[in-house]
N, CA, C and O atoms as a GROMACS GRO file, in nm:
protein
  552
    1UNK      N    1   7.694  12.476  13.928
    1UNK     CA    2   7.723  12.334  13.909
    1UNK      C    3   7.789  12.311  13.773
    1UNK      O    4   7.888  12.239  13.771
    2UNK      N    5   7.732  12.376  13.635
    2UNK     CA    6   7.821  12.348  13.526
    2UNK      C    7   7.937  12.432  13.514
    2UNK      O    8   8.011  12.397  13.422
    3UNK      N    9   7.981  12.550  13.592
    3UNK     CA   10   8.109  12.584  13.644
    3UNK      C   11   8.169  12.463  13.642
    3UNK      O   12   8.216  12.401  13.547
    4UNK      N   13   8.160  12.426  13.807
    4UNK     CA   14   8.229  12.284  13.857
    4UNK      C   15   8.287  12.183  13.751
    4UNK      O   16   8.407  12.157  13.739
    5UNK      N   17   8.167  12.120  13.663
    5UNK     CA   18   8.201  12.067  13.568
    5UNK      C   19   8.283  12.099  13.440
    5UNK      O   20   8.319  12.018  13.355
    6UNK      N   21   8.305  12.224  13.441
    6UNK     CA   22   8.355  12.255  13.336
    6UNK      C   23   8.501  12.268  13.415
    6UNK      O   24   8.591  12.195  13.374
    7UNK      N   25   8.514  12.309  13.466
    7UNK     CA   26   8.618  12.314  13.616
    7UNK      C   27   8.729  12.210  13.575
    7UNK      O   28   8.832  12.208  13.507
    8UNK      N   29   8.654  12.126  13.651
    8UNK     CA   30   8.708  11.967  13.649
    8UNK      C   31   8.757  11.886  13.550
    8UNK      O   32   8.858  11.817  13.558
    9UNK      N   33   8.638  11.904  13.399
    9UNK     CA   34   8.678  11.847  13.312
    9UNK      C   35   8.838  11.909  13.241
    9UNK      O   36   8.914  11.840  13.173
   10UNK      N   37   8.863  12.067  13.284
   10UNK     CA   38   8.982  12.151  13.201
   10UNK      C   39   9.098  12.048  13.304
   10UNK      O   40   9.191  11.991  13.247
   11UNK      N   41   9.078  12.036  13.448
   11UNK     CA   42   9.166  12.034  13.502
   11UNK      C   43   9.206  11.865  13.519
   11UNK      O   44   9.292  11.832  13.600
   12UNK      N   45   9.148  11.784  13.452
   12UNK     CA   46   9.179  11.619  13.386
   12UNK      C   47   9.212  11.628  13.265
   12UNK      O   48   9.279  11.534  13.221
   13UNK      N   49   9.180  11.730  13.179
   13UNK     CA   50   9.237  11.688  13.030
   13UNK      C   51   9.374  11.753  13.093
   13UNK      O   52   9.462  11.668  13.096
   14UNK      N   53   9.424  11.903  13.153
   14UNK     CA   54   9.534  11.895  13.140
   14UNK      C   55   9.691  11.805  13.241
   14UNK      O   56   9.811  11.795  13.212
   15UNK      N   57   9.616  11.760  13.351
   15UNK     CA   58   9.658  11.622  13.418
   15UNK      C   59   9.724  11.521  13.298
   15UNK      O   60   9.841  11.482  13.297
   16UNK      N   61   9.623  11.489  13.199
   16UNK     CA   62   9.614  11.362  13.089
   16UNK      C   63   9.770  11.418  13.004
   16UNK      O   64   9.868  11.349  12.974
   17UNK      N   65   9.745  11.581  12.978
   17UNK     CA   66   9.842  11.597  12.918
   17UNK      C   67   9.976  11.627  12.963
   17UNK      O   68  10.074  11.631  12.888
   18UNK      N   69   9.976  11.649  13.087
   18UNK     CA   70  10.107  11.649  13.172
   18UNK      C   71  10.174  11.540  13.178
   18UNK      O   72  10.295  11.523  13.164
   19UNK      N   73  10.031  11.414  13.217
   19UNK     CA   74  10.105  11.282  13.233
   19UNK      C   75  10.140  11.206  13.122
   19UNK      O   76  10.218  11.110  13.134
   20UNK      N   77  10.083  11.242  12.995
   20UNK     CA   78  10.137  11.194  12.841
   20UNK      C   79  10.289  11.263  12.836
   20UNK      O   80  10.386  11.193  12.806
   21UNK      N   81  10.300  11.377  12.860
   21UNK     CA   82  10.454  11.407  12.836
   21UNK      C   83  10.562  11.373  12.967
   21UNK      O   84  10.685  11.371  12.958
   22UNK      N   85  10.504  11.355  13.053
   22UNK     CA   86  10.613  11.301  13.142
   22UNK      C   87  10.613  11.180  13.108
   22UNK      O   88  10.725  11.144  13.143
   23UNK      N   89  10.550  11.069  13.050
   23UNK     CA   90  10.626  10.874  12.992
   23UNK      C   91  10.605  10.959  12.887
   23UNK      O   92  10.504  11.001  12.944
   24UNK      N   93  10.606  11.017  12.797
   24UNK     CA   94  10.694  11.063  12.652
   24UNK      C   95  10.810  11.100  12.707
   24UNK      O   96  10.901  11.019  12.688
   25UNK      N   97  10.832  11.179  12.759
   25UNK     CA   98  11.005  11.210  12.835
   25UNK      C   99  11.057  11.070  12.876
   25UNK      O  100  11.162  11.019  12.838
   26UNK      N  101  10.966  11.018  12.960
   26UNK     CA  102  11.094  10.848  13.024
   26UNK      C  103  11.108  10.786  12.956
   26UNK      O  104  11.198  10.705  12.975
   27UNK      N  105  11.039  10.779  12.844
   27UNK     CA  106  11.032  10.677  12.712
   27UNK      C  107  11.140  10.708  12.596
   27UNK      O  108  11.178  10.618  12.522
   28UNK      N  109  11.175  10.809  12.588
   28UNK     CA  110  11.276  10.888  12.506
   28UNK      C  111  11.393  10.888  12.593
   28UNK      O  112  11.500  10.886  12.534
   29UNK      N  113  11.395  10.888  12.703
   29UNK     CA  114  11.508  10.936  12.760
   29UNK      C  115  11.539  10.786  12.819
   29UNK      O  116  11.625  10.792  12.907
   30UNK      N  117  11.485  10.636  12.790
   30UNK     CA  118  11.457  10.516  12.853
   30UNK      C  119  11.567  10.475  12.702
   30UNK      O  120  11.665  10.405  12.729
   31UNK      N  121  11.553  10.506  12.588
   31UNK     CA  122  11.622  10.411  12.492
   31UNK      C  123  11.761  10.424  12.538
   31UNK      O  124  11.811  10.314  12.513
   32UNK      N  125  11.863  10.512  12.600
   32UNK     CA  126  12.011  10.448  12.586
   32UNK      C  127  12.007  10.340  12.738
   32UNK      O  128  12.084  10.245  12.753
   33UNK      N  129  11.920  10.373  12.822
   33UNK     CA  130  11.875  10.232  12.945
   33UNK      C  131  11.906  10.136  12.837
   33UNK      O  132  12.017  10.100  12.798
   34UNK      N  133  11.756  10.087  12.783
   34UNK     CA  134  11.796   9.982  12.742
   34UNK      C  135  11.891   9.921  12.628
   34UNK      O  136  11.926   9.804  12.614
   35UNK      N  137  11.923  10.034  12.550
   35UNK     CA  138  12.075   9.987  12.491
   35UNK      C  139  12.172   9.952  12.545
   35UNK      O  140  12.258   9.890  12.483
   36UNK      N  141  12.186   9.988  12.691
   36UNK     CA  142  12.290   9.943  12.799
   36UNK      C  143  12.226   9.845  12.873
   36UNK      O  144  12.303   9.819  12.965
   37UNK      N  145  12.124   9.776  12.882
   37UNK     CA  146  12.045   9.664  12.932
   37UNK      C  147  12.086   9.570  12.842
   37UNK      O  148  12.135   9.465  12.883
   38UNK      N  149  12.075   9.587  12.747
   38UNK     CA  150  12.051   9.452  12.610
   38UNK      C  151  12.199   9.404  12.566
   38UNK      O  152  12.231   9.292  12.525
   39UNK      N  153  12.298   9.540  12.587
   39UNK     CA  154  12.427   9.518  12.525
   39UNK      C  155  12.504   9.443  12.666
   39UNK      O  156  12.624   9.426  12.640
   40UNK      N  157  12.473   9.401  12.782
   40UNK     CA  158  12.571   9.327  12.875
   40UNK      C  159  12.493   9.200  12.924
   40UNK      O  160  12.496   9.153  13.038
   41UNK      N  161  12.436   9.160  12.836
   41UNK     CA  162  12.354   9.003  12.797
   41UNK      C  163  12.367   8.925  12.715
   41UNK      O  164  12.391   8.986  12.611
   42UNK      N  165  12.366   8.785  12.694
   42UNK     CA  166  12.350   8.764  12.596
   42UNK      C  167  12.228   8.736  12.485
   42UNK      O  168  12.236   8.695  12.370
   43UNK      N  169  12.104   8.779  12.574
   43UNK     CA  170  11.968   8.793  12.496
   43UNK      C  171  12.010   8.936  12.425
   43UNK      O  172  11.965   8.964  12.314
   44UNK      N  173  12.095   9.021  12.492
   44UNK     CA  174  12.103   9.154  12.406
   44UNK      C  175  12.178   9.180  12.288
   44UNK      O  176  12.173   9.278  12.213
   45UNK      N  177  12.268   9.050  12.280
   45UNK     CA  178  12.368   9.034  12.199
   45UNK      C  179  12.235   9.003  12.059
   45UNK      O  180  12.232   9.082  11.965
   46UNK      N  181  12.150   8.902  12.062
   46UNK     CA  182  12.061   8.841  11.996
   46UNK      C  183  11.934   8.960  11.932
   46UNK      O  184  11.882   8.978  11.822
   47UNK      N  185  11.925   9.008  12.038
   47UNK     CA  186  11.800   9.111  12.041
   47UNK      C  187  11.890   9.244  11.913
   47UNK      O  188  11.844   9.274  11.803
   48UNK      N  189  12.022   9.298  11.976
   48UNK     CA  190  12.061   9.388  11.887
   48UNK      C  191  12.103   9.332  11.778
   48UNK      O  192  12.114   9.419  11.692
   49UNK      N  193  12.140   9.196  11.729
   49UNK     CA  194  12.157   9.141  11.595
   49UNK      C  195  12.034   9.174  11.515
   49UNK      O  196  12.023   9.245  11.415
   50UNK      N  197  11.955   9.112  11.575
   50UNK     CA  198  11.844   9.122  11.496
   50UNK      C  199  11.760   9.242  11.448
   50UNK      O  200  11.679   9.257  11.356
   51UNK      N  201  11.817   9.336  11.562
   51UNK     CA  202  11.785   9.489  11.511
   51UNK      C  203  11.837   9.558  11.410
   51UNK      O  204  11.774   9.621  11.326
   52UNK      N  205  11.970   9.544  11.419
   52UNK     CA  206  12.070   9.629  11.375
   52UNK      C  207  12.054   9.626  11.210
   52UNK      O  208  11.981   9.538  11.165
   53UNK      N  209  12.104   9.697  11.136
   53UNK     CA  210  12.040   9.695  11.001
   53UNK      C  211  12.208   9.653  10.892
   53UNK      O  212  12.220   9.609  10.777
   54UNK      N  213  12.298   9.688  10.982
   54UNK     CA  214  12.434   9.670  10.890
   54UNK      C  215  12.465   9.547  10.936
   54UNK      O  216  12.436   9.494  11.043
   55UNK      N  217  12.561   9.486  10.794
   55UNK     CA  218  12.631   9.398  10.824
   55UNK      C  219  12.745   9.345  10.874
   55UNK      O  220  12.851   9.388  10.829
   56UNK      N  221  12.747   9.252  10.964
   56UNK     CA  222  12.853   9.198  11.017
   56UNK      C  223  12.950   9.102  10.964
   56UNK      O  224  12.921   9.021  10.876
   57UNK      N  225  13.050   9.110  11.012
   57UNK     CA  226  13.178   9.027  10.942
   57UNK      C  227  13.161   8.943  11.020
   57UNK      O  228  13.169   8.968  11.140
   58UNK      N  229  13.128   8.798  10.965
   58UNK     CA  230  13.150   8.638  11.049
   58UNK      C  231  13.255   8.578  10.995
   58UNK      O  232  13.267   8.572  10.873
   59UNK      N  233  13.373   8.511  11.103
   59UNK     CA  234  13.404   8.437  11.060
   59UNK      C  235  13.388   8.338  10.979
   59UNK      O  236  13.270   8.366  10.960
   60UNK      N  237  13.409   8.215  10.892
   60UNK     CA  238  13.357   8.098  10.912
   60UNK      C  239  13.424   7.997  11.045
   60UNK      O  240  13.540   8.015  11.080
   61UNK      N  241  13.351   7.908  11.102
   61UNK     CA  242  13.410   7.836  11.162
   61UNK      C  243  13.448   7.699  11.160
   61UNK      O  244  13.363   7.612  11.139
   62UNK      N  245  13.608   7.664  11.186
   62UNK     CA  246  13.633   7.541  11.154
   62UNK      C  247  13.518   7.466  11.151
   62UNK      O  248  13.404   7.504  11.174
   63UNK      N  249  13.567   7.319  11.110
   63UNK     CA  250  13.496   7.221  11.102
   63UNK      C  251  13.502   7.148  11.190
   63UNK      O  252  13.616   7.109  11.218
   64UNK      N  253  13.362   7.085  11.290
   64UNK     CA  254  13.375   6.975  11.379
   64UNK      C  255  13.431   6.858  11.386
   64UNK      O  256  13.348   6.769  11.365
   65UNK      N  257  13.531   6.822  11.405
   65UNK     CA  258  13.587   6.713  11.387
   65UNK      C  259  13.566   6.593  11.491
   65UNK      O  260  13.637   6.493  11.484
   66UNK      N  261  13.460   6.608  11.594
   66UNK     CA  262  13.417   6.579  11.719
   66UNK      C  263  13.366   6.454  11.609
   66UNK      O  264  13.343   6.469  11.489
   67UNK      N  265  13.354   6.316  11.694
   67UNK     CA  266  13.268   6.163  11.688
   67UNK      C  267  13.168   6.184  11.726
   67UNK      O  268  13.147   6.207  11.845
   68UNK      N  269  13.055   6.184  11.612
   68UNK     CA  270  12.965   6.208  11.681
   68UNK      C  271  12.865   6.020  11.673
   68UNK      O  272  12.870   5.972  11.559
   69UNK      N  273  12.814   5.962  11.740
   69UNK     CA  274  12.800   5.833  11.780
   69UNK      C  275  12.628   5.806  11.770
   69UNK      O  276  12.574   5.829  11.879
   70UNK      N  277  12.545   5.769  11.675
   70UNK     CA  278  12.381   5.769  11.742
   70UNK      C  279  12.342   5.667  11.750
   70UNK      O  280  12.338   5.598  11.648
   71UNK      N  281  12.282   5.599  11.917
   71UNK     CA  282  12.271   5.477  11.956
   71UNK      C  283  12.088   5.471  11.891
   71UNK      O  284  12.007   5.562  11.909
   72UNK      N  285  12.065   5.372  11.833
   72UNK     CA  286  11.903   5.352  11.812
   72UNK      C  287  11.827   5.299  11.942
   72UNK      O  288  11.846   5.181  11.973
   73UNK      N  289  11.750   5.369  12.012
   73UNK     CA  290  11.746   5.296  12.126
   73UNK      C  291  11.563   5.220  12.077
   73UNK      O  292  11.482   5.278  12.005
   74UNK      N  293  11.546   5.086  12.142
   74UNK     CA  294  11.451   5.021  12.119
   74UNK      C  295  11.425   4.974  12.261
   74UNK      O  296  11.510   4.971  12.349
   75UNK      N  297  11.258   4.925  12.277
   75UNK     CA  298  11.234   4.853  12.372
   75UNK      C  299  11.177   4.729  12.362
   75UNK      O  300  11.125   4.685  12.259
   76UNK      N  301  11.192   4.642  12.518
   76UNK     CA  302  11.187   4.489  12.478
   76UNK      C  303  11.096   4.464  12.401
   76UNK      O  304  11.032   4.568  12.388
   77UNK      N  305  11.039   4.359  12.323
   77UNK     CA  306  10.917   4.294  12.327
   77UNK      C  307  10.788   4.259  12.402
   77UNK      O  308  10.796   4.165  12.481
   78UNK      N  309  10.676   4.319  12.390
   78UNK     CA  310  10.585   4.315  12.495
   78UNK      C  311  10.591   4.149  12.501
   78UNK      O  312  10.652   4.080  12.419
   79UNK      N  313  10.506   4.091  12.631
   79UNK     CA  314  10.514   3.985  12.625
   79UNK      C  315  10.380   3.950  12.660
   79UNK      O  316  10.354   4.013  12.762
   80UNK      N  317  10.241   3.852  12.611
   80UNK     CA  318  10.119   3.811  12.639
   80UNK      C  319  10.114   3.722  12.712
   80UNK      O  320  10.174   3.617  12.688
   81UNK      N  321  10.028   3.742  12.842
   81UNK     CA  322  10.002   3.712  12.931
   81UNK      C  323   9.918   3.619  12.956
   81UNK      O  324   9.926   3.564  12.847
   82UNK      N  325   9.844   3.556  13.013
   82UNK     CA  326   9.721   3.468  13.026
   82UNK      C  327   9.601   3.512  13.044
   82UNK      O  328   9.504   3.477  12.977
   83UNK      N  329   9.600   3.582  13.124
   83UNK     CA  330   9.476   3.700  13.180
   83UNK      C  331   9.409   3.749  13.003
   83UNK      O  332   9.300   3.736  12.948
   84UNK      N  333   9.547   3.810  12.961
   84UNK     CA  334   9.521   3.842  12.800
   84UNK      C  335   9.439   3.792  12.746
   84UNK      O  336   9.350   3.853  12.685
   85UNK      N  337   9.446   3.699  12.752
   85UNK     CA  338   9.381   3.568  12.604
   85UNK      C  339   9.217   3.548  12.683
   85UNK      O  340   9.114   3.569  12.618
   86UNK      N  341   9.215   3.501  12.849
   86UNK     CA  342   9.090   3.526  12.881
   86UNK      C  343   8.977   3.626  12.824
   86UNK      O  344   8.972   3.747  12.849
   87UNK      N  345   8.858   3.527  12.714
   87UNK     CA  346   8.746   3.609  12.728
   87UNK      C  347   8.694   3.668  12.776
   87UNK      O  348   8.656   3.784  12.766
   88UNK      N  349   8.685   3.577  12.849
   88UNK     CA  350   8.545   3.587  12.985
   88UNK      C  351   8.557   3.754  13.046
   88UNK      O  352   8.457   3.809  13.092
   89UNK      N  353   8.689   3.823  13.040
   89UNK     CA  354   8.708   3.920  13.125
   89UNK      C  355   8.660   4.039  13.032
   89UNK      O  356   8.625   4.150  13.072
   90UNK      N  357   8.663   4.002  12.914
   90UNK     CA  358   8.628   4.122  12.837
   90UNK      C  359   8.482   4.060  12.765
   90UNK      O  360   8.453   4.127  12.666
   91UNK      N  361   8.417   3.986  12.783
   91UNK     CA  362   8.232   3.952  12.773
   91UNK      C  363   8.171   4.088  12.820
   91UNK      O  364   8.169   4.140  12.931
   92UNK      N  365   8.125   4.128  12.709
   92UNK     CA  366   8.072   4.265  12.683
   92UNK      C  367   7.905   4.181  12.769
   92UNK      O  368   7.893   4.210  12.888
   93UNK      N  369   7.847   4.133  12.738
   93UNK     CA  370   7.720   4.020  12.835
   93UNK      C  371   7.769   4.040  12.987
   93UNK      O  372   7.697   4.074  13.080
   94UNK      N  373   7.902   4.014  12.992
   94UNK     CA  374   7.934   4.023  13.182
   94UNK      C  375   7.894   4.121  13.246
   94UNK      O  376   7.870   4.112  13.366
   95UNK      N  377   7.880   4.239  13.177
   95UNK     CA  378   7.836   4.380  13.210
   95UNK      C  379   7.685   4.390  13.227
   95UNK      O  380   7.633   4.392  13.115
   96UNK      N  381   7.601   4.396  13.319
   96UNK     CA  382   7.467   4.400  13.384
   96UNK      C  383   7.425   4.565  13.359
   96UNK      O  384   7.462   4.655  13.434
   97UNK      N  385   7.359   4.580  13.267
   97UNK     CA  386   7.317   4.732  13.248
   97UNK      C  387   7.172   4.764  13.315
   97UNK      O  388   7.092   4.699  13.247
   98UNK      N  389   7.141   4.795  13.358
   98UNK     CA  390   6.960   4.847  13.394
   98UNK      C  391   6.964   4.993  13.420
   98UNK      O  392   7.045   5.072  13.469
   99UNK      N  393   6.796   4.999  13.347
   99UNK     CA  394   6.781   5.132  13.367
   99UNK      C  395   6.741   5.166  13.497
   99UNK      O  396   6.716   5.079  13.580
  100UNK      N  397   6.731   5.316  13.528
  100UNK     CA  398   6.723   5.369  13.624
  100UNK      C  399   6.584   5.344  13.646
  100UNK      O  400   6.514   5.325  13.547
  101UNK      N  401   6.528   5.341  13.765
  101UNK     CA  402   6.368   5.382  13.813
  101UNK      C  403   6.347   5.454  13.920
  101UNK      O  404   6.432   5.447  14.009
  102UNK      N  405   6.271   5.510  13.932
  102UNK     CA  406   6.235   5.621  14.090
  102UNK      C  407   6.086   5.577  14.072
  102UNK      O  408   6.011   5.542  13.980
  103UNK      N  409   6.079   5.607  14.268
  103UNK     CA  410   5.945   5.556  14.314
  103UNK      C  411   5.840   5.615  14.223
  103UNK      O  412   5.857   5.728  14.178
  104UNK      N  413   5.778   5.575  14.206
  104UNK     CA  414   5.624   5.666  14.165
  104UNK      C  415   5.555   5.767  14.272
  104UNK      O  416   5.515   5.754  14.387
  105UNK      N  417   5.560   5.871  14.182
  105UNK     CA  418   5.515   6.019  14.293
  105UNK      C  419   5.376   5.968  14.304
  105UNK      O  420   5.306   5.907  14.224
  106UNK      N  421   5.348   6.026  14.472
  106UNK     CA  422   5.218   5.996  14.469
  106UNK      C  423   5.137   6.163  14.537
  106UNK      O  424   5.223   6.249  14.555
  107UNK      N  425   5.018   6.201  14.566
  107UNK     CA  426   4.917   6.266  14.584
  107UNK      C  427   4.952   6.287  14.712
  107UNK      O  428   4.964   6.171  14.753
  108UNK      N  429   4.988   6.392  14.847
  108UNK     CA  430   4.972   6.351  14.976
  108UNK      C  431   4.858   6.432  15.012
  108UNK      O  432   4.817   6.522  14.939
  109UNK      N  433   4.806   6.403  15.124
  109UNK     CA  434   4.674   6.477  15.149
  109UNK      C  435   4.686   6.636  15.178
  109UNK      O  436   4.587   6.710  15.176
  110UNK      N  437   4.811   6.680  15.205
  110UNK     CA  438   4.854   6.806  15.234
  110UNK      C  439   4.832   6.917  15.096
  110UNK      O  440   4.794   7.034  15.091
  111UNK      N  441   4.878   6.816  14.988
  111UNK     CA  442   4.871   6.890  14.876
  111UNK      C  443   4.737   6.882  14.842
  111UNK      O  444   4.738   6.900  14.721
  112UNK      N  445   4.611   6.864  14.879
  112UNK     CA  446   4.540   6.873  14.837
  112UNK      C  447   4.428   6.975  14.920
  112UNK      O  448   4.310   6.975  14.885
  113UNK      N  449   4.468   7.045  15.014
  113UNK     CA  450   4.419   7.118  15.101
  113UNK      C  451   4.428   7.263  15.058
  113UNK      O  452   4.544   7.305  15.050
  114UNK      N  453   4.354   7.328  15.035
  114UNK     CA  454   4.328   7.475  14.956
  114UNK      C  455   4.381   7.581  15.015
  114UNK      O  456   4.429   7.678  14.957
  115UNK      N  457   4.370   7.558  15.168
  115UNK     CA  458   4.404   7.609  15.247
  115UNK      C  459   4.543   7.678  15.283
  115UNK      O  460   4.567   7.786  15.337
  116UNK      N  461   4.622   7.583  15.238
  116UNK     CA  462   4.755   7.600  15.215
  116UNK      C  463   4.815   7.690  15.141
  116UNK      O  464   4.908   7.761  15.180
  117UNK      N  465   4.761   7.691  15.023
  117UNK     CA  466   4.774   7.775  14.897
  117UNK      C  467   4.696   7.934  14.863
  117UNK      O  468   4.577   7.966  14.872
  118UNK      N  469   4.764   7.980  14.840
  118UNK     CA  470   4.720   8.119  14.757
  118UNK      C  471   4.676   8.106  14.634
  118UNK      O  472   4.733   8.018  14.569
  119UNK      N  473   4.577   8.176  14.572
  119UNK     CA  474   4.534   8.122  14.409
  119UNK      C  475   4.645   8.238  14.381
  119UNK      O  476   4.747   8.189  14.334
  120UNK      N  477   4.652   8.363  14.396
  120UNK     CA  478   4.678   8.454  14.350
  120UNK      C  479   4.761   8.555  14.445
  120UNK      O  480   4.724   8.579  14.560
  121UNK      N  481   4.880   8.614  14.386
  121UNK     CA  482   4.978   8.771  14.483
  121UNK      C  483   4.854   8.795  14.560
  121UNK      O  484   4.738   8.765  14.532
  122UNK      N  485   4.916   8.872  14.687
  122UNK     CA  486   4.832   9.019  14.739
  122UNK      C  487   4.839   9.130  14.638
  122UNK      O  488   4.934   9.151  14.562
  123UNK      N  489   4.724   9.200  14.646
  123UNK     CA  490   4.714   9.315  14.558
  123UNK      C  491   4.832   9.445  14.658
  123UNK      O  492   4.845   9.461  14.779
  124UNK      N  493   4.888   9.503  14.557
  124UNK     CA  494   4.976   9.576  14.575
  124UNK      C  495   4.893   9.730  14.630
  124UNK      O  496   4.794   9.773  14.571
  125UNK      N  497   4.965   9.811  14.772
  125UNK     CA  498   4.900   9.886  14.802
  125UNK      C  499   4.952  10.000  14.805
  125UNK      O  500   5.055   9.992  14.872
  126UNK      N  501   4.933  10.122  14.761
  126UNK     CA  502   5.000  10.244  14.769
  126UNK      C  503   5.023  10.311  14.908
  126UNK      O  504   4.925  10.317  14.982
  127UNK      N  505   5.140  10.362  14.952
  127UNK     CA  506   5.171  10.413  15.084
  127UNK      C  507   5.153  10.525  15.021
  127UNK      O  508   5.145  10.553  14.901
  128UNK      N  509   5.142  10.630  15.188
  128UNK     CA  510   5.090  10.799  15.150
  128UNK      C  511   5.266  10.839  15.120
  128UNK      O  512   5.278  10.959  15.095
  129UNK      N  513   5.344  10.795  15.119
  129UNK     CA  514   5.464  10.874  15.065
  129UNK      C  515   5.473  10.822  14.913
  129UNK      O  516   5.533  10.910  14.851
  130UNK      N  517   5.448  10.747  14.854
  130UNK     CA  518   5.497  10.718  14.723
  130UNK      C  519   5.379  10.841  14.642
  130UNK      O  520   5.414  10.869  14.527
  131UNK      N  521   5.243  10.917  14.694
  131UNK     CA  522   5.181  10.979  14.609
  131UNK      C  523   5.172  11.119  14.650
  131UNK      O  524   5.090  11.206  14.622
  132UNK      N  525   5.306  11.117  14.743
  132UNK     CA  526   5.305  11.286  14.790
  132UNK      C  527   5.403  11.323  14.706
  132UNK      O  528   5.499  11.263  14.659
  133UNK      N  529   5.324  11.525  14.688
  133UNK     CA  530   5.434  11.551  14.621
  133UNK      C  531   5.568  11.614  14.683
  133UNK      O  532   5.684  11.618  14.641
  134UNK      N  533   5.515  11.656  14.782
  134UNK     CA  534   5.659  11.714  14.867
  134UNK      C  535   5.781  11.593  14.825
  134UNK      O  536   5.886  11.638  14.779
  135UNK      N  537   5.771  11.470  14.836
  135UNK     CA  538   5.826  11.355  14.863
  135UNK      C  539   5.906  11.376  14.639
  135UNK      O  540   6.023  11.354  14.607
  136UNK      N  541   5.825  11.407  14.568
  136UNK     CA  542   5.869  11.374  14.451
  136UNK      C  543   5.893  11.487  14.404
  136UNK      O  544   5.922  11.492  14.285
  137UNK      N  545   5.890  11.611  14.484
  137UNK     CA  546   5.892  11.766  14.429
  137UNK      C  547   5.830  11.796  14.256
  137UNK      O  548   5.892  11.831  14.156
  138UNK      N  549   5.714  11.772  14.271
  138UNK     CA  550   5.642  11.742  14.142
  138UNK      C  551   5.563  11.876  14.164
  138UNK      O  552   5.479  11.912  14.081
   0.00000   0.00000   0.00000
């Protein structure tokens, strides 16, 4: 049996290490993928700017000469209503609060019958298999 185990355990660590170098291989051999992923996008255009470590020649670019126009936008005036001005609707008094009550528990004659009830568990009893030893090879 610790054969087996010893077995098994050689033949998962070197699984672990087969499968570490095969995605170390796709992973190495995955960077010109995505250099050719990133470079025919324009997230890749963004993504390799921000990578890249040399500098680029920018133009400057003209100046906008576009109208540019900003309307302030506002809304009407609320307007007060009648309902509004009514007290009566907001009389904190108009509101009727009471507390909760539940019936009063009472005694039924059922619960008072002994009969019904157990004071105490059954005492727990040993079966002939729980104290054999064939059964526990003891």
């Amino acid at each position: 049996m610790k054969t087996k185990n010893n077995v098994q355990k050689a033949v998962l660590r070197s699984a672990a290490v087969i499968v570490s170098l095969v995605l170390i291989s796709y992973t190495v051999s995955a960077q010109g993928f995505w250099e050719r992923l990133l470079s025919n996008s324009s997230f890749g255009d963004i993504a390799i700017a921000l990578t890249e470590t040399g500098k680029m020649n920018v133009e400057a670019a003209g100046a906008n000469t576009g109208n540019a126009q900003f309307v302030i936008e506002t809304e009407p005036a609320l307007q007060l209503e009648s309902w509004m001005m009514d007290y009566s609707k907001f009389n904190t008094a108009a509101f009727h609060i009471e507390a909760a009550s539940d019936t009063e528990l009472t005694i039924e004659p059922w619960m008072m019958d002994e009969s019904l009830f157990e004071p105490a568990e059954k005492a727990l009893e040993l079966e002939d298999w729980m104290v054999s030893d064939a059964m526990w090879n003891i």
